[in-house]
C-alpha positions as CSV (number, residue, x, y, z in Angstrom):
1,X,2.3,32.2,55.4
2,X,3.3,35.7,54.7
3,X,1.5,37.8,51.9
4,X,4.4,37.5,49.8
5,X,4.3,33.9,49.9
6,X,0.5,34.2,49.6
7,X,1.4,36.2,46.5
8,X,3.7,34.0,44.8
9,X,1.5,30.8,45.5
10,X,-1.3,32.8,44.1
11,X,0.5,33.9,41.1
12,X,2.1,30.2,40.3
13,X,-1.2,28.8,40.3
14,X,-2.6,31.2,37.9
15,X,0.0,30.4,36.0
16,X,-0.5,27.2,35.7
17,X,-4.2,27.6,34.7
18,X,-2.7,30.5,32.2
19,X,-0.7,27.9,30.9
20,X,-3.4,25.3,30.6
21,X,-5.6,27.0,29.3
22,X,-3.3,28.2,26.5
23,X,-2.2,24.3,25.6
24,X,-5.9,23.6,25.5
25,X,-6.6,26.3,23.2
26,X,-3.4,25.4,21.1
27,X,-4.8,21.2,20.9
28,X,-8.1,22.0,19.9
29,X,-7.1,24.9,17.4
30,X,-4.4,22.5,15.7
31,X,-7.3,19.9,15.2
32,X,-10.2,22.4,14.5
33,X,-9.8,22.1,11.1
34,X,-10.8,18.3,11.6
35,X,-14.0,19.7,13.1
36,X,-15.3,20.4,9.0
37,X,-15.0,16.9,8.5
38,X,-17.4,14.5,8.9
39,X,-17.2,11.2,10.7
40,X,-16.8,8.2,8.5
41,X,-18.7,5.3,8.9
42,X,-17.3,2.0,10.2
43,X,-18.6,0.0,7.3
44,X,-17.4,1.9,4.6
45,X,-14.0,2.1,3.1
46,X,-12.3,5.6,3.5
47,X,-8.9,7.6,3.7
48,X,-8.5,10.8,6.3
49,X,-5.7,13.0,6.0
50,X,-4.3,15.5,7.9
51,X,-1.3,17.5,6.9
52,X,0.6,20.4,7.2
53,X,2.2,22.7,4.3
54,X,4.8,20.7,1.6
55,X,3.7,17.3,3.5
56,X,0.7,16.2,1.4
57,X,0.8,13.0,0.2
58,X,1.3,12.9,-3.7
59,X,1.7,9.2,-3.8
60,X,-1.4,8.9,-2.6
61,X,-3.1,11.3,-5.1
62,X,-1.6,9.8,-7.7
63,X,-3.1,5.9,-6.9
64,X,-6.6,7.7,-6.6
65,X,-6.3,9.7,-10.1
66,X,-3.9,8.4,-12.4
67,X,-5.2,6.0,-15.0
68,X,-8.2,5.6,-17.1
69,X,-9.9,4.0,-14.0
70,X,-9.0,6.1,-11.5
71,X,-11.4,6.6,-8.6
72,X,-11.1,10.9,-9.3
73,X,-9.8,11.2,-12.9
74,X,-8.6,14.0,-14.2
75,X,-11.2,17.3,-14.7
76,X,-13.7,15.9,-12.1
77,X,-14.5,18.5,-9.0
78,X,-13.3,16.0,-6.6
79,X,-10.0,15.7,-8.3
80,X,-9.3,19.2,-8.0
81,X,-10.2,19.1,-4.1
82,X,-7.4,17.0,-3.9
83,X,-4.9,19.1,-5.9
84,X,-6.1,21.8,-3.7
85,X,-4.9,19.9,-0.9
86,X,-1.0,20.1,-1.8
87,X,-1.4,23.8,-2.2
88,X,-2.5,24.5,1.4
89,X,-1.1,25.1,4.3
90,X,-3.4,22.8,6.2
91,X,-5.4,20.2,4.8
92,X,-8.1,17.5,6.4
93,X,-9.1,15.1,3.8
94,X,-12.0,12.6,4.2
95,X,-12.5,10.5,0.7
96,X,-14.9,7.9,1.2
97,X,-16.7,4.6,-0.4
98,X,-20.4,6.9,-1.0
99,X,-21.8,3.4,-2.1
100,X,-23.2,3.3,-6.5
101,X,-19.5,2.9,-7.4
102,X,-19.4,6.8,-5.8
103,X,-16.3,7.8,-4.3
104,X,-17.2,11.1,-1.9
105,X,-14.7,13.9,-1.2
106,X,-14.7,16.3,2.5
107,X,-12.3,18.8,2.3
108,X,-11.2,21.3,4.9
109,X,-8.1,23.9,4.0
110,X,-6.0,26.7,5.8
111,X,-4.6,29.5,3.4
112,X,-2.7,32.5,4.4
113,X,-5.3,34.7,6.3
114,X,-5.0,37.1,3.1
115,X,-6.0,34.7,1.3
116,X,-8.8,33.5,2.9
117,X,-9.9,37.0,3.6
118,X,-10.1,37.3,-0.3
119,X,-12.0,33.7,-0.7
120,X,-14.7,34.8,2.1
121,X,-14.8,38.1,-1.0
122,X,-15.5,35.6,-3.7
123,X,-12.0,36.4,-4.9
124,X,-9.7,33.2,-5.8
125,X,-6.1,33.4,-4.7
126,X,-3.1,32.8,-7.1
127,X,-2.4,29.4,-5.0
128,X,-5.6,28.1,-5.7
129,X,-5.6,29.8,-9.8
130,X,-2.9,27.3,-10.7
131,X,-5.7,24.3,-9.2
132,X,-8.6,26.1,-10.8
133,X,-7.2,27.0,-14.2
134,X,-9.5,29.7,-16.3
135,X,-11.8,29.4,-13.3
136,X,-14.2,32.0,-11.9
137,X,-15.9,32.4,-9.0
138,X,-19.6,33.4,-8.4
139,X,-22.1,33.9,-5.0
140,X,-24.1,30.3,-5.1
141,X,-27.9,30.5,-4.1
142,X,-27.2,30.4,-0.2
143,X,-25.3,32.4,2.0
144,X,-21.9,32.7,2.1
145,X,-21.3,29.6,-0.4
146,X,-19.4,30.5,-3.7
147,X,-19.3,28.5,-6.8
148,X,-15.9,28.1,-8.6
149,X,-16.6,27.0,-12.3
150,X,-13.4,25.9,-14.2
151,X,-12.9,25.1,-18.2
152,X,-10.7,22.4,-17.2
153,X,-13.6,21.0,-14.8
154,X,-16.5,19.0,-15.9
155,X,-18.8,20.6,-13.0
156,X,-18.4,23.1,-10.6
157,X,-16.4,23.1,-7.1
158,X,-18.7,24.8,-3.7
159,X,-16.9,26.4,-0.9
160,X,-17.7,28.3,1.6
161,X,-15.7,30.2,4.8
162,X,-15.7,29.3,8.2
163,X,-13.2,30.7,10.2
164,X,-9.8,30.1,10.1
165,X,-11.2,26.9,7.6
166,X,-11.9,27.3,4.1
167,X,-14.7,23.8,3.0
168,X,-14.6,22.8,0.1
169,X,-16.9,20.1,-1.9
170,X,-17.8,18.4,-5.2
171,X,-21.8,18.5,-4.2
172,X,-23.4,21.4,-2.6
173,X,-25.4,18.5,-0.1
174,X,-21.6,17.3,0.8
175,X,-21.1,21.1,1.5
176,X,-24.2,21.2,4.0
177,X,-23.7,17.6,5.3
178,X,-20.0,19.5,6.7
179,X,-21.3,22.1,7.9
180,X,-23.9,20.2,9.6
181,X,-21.5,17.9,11.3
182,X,-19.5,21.0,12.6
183,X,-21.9,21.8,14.5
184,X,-22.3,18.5,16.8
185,X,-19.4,17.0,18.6
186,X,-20.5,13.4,18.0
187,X,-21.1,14.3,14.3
188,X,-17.5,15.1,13.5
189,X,-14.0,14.7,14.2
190,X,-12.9,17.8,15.4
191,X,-11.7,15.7,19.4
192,X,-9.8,13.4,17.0
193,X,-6.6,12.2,18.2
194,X,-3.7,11.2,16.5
195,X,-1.7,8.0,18.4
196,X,1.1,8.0,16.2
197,X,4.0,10.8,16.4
198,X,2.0,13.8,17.7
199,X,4.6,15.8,16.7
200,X,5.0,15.0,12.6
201,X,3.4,16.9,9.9
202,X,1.3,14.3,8.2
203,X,-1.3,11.9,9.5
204,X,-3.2,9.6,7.9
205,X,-5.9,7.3,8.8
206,X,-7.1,3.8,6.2
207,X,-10.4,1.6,6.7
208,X,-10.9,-1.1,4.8
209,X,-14.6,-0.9,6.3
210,X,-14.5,-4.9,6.7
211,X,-14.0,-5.8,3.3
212,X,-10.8,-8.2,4.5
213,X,-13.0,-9.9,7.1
214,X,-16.3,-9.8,5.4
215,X,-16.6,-13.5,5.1
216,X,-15.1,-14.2,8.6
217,X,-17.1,-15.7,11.8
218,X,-16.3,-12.6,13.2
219,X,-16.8,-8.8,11.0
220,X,-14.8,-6.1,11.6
221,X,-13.2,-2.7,9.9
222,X,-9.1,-3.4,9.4
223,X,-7.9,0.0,10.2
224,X,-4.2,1.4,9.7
225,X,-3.0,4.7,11.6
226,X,0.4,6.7,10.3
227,X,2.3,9.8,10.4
228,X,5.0,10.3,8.4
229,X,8.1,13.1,7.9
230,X,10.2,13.9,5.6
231,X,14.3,13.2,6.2
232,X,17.6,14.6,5.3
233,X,19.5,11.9,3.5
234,X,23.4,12.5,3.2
235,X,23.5,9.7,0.7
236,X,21.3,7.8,-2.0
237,X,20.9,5.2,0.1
238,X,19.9,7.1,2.7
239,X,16.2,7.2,3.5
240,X,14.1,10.3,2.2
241,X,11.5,9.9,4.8
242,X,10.0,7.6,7.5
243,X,6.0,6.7,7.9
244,X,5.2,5.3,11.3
245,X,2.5,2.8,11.6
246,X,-0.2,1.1,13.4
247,X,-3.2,-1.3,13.5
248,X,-5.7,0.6,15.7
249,X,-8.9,-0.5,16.8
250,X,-9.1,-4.2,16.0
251,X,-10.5,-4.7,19.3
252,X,-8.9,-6.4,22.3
253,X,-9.5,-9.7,21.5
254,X,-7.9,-10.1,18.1
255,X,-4.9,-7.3,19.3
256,X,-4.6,-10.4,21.7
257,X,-4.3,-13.1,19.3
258,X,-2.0,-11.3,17.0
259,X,0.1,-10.0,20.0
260,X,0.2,-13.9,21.1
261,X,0.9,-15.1,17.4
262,X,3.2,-13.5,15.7
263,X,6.9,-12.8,17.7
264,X,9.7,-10.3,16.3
265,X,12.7,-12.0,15.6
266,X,16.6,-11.6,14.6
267,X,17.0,-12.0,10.8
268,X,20.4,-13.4,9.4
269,X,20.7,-10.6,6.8
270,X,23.6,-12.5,5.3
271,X,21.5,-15.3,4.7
272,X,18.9,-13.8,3.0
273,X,19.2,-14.4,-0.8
274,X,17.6,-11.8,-3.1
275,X,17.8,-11.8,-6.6
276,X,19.4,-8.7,-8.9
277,X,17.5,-6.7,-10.2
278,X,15.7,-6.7,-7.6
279,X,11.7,-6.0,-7.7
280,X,10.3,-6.8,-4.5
281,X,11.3,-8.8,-1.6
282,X,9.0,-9.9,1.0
283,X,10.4,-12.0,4.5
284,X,8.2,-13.0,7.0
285,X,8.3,-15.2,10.1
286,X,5.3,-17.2,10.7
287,X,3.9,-19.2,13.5
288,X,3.6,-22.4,13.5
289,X,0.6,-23.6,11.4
290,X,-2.3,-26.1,12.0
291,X,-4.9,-27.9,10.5
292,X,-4.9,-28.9,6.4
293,X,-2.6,-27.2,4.1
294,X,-6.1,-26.5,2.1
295,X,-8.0,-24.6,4.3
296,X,-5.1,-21.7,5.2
297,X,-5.5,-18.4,3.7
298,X,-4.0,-17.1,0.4
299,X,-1.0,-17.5,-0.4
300,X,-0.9,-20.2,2.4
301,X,-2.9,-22.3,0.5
302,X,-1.1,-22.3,-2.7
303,X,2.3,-23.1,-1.1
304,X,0.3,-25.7,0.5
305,X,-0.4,-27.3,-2.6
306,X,2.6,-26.5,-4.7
307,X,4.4,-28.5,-1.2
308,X,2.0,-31.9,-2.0
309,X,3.0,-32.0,-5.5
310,X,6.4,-32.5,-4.1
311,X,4.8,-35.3,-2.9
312,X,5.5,-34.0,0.9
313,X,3.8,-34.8,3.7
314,X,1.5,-32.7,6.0
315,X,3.4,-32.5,8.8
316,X,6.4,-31.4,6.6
317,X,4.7,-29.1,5.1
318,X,3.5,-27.3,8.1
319,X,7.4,-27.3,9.8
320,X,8.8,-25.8,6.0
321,X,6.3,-23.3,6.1
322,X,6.4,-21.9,9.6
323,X,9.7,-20.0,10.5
324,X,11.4,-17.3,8.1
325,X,10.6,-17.6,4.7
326,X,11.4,-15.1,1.8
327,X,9.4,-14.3,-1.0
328,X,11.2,-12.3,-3.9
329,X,10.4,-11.6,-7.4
330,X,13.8,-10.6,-9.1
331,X,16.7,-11.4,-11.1
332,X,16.3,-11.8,-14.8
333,X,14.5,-15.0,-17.1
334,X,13.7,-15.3,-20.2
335,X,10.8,-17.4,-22.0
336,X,10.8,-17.1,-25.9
337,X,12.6,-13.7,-26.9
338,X,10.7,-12.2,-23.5
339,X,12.8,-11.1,-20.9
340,X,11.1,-11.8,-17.7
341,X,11.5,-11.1,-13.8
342,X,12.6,-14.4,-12.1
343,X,10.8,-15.0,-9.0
344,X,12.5,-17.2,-5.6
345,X,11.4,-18.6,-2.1
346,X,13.5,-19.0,0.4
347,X,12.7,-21.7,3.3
348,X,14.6,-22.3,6.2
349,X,14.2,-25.0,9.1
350,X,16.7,-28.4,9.5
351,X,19.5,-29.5,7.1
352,X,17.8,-32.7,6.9
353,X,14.6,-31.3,5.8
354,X,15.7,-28.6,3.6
355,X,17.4,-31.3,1.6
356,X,14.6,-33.5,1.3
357,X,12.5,-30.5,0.1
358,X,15.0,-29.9,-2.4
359,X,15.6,-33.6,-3.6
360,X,12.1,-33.4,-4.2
361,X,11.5,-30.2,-6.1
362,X,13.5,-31.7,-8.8
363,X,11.7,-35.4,-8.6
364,X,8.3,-34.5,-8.8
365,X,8.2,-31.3,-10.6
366,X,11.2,-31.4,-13.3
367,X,11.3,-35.3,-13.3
368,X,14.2,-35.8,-11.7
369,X,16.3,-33.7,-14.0
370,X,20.2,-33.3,-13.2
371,X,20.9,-29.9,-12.1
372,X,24.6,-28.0,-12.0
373,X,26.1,-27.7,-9.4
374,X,25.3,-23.8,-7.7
375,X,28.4,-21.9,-6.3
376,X,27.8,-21.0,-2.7
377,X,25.3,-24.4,-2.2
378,X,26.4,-27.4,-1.1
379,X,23.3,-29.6,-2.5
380,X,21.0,-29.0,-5.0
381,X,21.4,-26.4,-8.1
382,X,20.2,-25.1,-11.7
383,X,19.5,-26.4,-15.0
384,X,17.6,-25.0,-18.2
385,X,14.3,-26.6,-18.9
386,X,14.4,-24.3,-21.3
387,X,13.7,-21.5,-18.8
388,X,16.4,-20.9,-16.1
389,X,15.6,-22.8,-12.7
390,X,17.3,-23.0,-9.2
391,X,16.5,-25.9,-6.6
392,X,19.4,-25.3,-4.6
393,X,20.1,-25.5,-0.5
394,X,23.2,-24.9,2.1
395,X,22.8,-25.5,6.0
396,X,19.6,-24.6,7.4
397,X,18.1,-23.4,4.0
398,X,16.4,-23.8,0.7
399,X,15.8,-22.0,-2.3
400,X,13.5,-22.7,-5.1
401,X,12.5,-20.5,-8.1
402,X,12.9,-19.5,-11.4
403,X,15.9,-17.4,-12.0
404,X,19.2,-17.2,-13.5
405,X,21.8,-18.4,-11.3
406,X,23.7,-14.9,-12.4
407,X,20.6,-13.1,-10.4
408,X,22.1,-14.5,-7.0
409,X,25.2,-13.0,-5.6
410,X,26.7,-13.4,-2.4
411,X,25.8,-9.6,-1.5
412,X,24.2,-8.8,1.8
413,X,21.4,-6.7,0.4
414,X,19.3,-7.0,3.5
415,X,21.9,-5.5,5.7
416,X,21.9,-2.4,4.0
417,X,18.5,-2.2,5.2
418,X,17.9,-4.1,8.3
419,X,20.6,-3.8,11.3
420,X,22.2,-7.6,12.2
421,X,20.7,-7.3,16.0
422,X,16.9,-5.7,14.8
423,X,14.2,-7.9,16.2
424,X,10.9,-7.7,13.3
425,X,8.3,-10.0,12.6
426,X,8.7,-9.1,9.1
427,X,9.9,-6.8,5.9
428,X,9.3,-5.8,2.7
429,X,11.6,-4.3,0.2
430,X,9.9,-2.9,-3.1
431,X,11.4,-1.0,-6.3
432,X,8.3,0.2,-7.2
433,X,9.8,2.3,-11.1
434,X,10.7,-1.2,-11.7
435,X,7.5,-3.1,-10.8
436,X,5.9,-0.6,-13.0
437,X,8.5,-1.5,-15.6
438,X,7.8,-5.3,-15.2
439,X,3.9,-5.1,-15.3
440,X,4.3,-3.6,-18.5
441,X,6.3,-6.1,-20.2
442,X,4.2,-8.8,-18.8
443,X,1.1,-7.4,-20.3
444,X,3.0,-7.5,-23.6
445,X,4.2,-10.8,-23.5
446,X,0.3,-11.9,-22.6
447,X,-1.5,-10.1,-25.2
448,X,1.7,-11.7,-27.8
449,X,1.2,-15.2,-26.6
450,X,-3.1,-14.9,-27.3
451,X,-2.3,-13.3,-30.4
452,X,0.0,-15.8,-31.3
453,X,-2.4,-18.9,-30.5
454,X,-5.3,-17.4,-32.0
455,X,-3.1,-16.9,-35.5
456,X,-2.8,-21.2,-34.3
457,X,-6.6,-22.0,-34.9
458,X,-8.3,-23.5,-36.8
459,X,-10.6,-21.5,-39.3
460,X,-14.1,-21.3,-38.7
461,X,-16.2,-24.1,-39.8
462,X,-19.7,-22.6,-41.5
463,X,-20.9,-26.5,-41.0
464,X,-22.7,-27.8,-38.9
465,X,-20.6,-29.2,-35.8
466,X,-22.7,-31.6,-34.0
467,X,-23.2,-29.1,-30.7
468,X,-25.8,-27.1,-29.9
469,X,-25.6,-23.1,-30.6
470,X,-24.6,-21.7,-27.3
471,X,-22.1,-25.1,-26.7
472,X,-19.0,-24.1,-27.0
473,X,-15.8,-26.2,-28.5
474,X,-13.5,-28.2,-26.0
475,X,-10.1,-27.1,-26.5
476,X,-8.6,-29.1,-23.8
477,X,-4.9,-28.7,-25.8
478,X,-5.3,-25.0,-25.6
479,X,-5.2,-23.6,-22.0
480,X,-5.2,-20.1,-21.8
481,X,-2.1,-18.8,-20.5
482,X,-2.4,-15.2,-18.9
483,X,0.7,-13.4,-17.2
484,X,-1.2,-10.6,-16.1
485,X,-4.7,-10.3,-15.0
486,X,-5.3,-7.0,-16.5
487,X,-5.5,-5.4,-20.1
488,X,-3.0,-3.6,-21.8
489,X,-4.5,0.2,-21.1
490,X,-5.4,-0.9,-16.9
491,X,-1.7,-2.4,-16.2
492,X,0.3,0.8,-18.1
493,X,-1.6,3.4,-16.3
494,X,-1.1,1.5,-12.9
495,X,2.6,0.9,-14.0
496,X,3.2,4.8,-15.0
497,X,2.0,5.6,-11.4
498,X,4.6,3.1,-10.2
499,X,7.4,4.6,-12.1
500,X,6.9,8.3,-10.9
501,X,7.5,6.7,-7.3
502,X,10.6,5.4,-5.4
503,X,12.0,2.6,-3.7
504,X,10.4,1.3,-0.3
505,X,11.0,-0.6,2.7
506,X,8.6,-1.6,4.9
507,X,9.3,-3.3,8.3
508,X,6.8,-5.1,10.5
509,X,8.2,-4.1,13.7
510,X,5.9,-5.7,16.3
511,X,2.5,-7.5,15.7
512,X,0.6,-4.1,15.8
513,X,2.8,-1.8,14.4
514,X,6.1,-0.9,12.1
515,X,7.6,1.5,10.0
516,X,8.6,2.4,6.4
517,X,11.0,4.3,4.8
518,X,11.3,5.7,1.7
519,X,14.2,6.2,-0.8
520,X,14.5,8.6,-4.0
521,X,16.9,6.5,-5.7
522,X,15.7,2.8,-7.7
523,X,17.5,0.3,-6.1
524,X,21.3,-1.0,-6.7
């Protein structure tokens, strides 16, 4: 080899190693900020974010601090941390289930290096003054930590400057516990890796910490992975952005079972029937089931039953149920002077069958009334009992609800969403403004109806009754009938959150994993 080639062997490999070097230093820098944060335990619930500038995840903030029972209202420390978040150009967000009903807050931020040149100064930047309103900042009793006490805050916010990484905390132990974790590998999540779509903006991590499972034979932490970006749609229909999902860490042997379990399937868009207005739409295609109708999970179980007052039998049940089945809660009904969301299920399986089920819905359950017949149906159909209702079938499917037959229309609603030839195990479509809407009204019509049946009562007898002090009176002609399971003040809050939001779609892609898309515009 000549000492040219020598040379330019030489120089290729240090290259290489230049370059390698450079793509190390680049990983680890991106995820350094991660290195503030603490690692979570396994059997608590938690949310970790990472995001990038314009990419934080509002929604999110909103479910964790709108309402009077928020987990961070309004004017708490750890409320602000999250606010802070959206004004960053990097953020890494840990909040987690601190156990006493506490909810803890880790927060790690990038600013513009001026600006974090002035926060190492104990000066607050004008991105941060619009967070911390009135606020000012003072030296806290150990090194390098600054205080930031705010008017609008009911207790002050710690920070202190590492680096590139400005930490920030609600306690001044949460502050130390940080900065004691950055200083073991093991201890935080600086290596962390994100699996899904390196390359977006936003990641986020959610734990349940085995809440779902904790009365299984077998305990473990139900944990979702995502990233998500932001799209340019040329129309309203058009998506606004698209989250990537996946269920990571389950462990092999359930990933197994639910790789084995649930299959992806072609949908018949067209076929689909969901109600207008529409509120939320849910399709799924499940496996075949086993074992007593009374033992499968929620809302399994209640099917289950709802299918033996029919008068079917087991086996029937268990071939209605598995296969595609739509759940939707639309269309319009009305019950007094209330005007009421309509709600529909959609079976599919064998002619034969389908017109048993529906032969049977109206024998057993509206003693067999006489419905109309249903345009688009070739057995079955609607009647007022006095609420609209729909027991109606064509082909290879059956729908049952109660809806106005004006709520169904022959318009492929699915397809706008769903391509014909797209294989998914299953899909959700949600207007959540209108959900938030609905919840509302439901409340309304609740607290009217207790109102109204406590106007009903009899008046209090002083005398003496015959039962013992602490017995209360039978009232076995008055059962209580609740539309909602929340008050008036829980369900607005929740349903002014909802409204601020969009429309969403999300689409169980594989057994492990999916997407969702979001949309600006309500749905029409």
């Amino acid at each position: 080899m000549t000492g040219k080639a020598k040379y330019a062997v030489v120089t290729a490999v240090a290259a290489v190693i230049v370059a390698a070097l450079f793509f190390t230093y680049t990983l680890w820098n991106s995820s350094g900020i991660l290195t503030m944060i603490p690692r979570p335990e396994e059997s608590r619930p938690y949310v970790l974010t990472e995001t990038k500038e314009g990419s934080y995840p509002k929604a999110l903030s909103a479910l964790l601090t709108d309402g009077i029972y928020a987990l961070l209202k309004d004017g708490t420390p750890r409320n602000a941390l999250l606010t802070a978040a959206s004004a960053a150009k990097e953020a890494a967000l840990l909040v987690e289930d601190g156990g006493g009903g506490m909810t803890e807050v880790y927060a790690s931020f990038r600013f513009a290096p001026s600006d974090t040149a002035g926060l190492k100064k104990g000066l607050l930047p004008d991105i941060l003054k619009v967070v911390f309103k009135e606020a000012s900042v003072r030296a806290g009793s150990e090194r390098g930590v600054f205080v930031i006490e705010s008017e609008g805050l009911s207790s002050p916010v710690y920070y202190t400057v590492k680096g590139k990484n400005v930490v920030m905390a609600a306690e001044l132990s949460v502050l130390r516990r940080m900065e004691e974790a950055s200083k073991k590998s093991s201890a935080n999540l600086g290596g962390k890796k994100w699996n899904q779509e390196k390359s977006c903006p936003a990641h986020i991590e959610i734990s349940d910490g085995g809440a779902i499972t904790a009365n299984a034979e077998h305990k473990f932490p139900i944990t979702v992975e995502a990233a998500w970006r932001s799209l340019d749609p040329k129309s309203p229909s058009d998506p606004a952005g698209e989250i990537r999902w996946a269920l990571v860490n389950l462990g092999k042997p359930v990933e197994a079972y639910l790789s084995s379990t649930l299959k992806a399937r072609k949908w018949d868009t067209a076929d689909c029937i969901i109600p207008e207005p529409l509120l939320l739409s849910m399709g799924i295609d499940l496996p075949p089931l086993g074992g007593d109708p009374k033992d499968w999970p929620f809302p399994l179980s209640s099917l289950g039953e709802i299918a033996e007052n029919l008068d079917m039998k087991d086996d029937q049940i268990r071939e209605i149920l598995s296969g595609q089945t739509v759940f939707s809660l639309g269309g319009q009904n009305r019950i007094l002077w209330f005007s009421l969301p309509g709600f529909l299920v959609e079976f599919s399986g064998r002619s034969a069958l389908m017109s048993e089920l529906v032969d049977s819905f109206w024998k057993n359950l509206f003693f067999g009334a006489e419905p109309k017949p249903l345009p688009g149906f070739t057995f079955g159909g609607t009647t007022n009992v006095p609420f609209s209702v729909i027991g109606a079938g064509r082909d290879g499917i059956a729908v049952l609800g109660l809806t106005t037959p004006q709520s169904i229309n022959a318009k492929n609603r699915l397809g706008k969403f769903l391509k014909d030839d797209e294989s998914v195990v299953g899909w959700m479509l949600a207007d959540l403004p209108r959900i938030g809407g609905a919840l509302s009204e439901m409340t309304k019509m609740s607290s009217f109806l207790g109102e109204e049946s406590a106007e009903d009562a009899e008046p209090y007898d002083d005398g003496d009754s015959g039962y013992g002090e602490e017995e209360p009176l039978a009232e076995p002609l008055q059962p209580e009938l609740s539309l909602s399971p929340f008050d008036q003040g829980i369900t607005d809050s929740f349903g002014n959150v909802l409204k601020r939001l969009g429309r969403v779609l999300i689409v169980w892609e594989t057994p492990l994993s999916g997407r969702i898309n979001w949309y600006k515009t309500a749905a029409k």
